[in-house]
C-alpha positions, 0 to 999 in steps of 0.5 A: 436663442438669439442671444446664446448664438452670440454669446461665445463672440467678441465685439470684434467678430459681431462687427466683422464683414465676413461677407458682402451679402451677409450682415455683421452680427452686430447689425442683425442683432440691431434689426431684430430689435428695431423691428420688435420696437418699431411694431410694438413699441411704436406701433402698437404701444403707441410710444416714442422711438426710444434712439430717435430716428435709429430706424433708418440704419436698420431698414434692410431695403435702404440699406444693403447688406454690403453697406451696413458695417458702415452704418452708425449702429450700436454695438457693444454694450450699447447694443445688448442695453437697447435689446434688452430695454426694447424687449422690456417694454414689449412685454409692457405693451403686451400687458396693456393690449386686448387680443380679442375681439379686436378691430385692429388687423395687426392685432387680431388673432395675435398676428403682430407677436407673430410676426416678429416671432417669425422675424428673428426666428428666420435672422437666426437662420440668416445668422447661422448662415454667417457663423459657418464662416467664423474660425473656431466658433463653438456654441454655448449651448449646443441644443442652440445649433440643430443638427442635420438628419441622413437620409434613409437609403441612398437613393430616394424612391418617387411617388405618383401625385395624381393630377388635378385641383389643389387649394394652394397657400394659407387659409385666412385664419392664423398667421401668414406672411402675405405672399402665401395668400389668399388661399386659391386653386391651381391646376396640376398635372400628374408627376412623380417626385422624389421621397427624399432630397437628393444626398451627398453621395448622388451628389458626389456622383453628379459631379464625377461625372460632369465636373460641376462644382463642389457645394459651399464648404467643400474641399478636398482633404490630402487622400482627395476625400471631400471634407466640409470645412465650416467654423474652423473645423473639418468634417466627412462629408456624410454620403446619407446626409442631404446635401446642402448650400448648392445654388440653383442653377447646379440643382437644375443642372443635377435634375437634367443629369438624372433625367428629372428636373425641380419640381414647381412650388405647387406641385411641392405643396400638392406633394405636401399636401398629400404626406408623400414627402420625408425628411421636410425641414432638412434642407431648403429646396428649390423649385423652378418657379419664380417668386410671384403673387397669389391671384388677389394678393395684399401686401400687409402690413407693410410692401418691403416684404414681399412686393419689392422681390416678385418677379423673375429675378427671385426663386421659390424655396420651400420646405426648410432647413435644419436651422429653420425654426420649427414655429417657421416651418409650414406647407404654405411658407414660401422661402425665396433667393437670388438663384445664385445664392449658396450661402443659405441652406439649400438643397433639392429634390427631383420630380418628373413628368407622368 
């Protein structure tokens, strides 16, 4: 999938900086590949670095986003031999390793393939992100570009959730990033929350009637409809669609509108846990906690990928969105941004107190 998204581009376009927190495709494409070689190449196949100390370039912490077209990457063809030389001896070193009955945490259960499974299954996404913002780009395959689903109806009824104990995160079996363990109880108390995402058409009417802005992509086309204008092209905002790529502080302000307000993760995975939500997996949707750890967290395998961002600066998304990978998309998984970011597929759902 990684290779048909970018099999209709030139080398000009996966070096171009489209935006500055955005990654040029040809660095995300270097990265998936560091990634794979240093976990099961270097790691666990007990290899040599095959580009010397290439590594440093495709550090996403020491390298931020808005630098690494300045980076000594590889492109071109270079780029396409490393991938393609890195996945064949990843699949050398799966020949030669023991699953079961392994010591090994990386190991155990498979986690290590998991992960970087998971890993450029979520820099698809992240790549998706950016190909929105690439003039007359068209797929190869289409089945490589999902589609979003309407809602039924236009205005989503609630559920009551009743209150109580909820086991909240991953279980120890399986794979997991860390920050959705350990698994651990919180209390929640009784609300309501939407069915369904908040559609475009709601979405319309927030914004006539309070002048808040238009969602990334929008615009007006020359009758003062709303078009969305992505890879060169323009389309009717479907009203029955969920609507997508608002930041938070505009989902808050829509909740406060219609009398709600953005549901706290854990009532998010209650709400989950107990099937009262539909159309999961079609936007990203943001609630109002703050990306924190579990009670009892542990990094693992390595602090940069949850540790650096806790705090307040970060909110929680859950659900996933039509670009996110299915094998990604879990109760447990916790998604997390800066609160201003539009770019990502993010939308909302409302809940209210009881």
């Amino acid at each position: 999938m990684t290779l048909r998204l970018v099999d209709p581009l030139t080398d000009q376009q996966l070096n171009k900086v489209y935006s500055d927190i955005l990654s040029p495709l040809a660095w995300d494409l270097g990265h998936i590949g560091n990634f794979e070689e240093l976990w099961l190449v270097q790691t666990i196949g007990k290899r040599e670095p095959m580009e010397g100390d290439l590594g440093r370039f495709y550090d996403a912490i020491e390298n931020p986003r808005a630098t690494r077209n300045e980076l000594p990457i590889l492109r071109g063809d270079e780029l396409r031999s490393y991938m393609a030389e890195v996945r064949e001896r990843t699949l050398e070193v799966l020949e030669e390793i023991e699953l079961e009955d392994t010591g090994d945490r990386l190991l155990r259960d498979g986690f290590v393939y998991e992960l970087i499974l998971a890993h450029e299954h979520q820099h698809n996404e992240t790549m998706l992100q950016l190909l929105q913002m690439v003039e007359g780009y068209e797929p190869v395959d289409r089945t490589a570009i999902p589609t979003p689903h309407p809602v039924r109806g236009q205005t989503p009824h609630t559920v009551l959730i009743d209150g109580g104990e909820y086991e909240i995160g991953a279980g120890p079996e399986g794979f997991a990033y860390d920050n959705e363990r350990p698994r651990h109880t919180v209390e929640v108390a009784p609300f309501e929350i939407d069915v369904t995402p908040v559609t475009n058409a709601e979405w319309i009417t927030f914004m006539e009637d309070t002048d808040a802005p238009p969602p990334l992509y929008w615009e007006r086309d020359g009758q003062g409809e709303w078009v969305r204008s992505a890879m060169g092209e323009k389309h009717e905002v479907d009203p029955a669609h969920p609507v997508i790529h608002v930041d938070h502080a505009a989902a808050t302000a829509f909740g406060a509108w219609a009398g709600k307000r953005l549901p706290t993760e854990f009532e998010w995975e209650a709400a989950a846990q107990a099937g009262a939500l539909e159309m999961v997996g079609e936007v990203w949707e943001w609630t109002s906690s703050d990306f924190e750890p579990y009670p009892g967290f542990e990094a693992f395998p390595y602090d940069e990928y949850s540790k650096v961002f806790f705090g307040p600066g970060h909110k929680v998304l859950r659900g996933g969105s039509w670009a996110t990978h299915r094998s990604v998309i879990r109760r447990s998984f916790r998604n997390w941004d800066l609160p201003e970011r539009r770019q990502i597929f993010s939308g909302l759902r409302c809940a209210t107190d009881v």
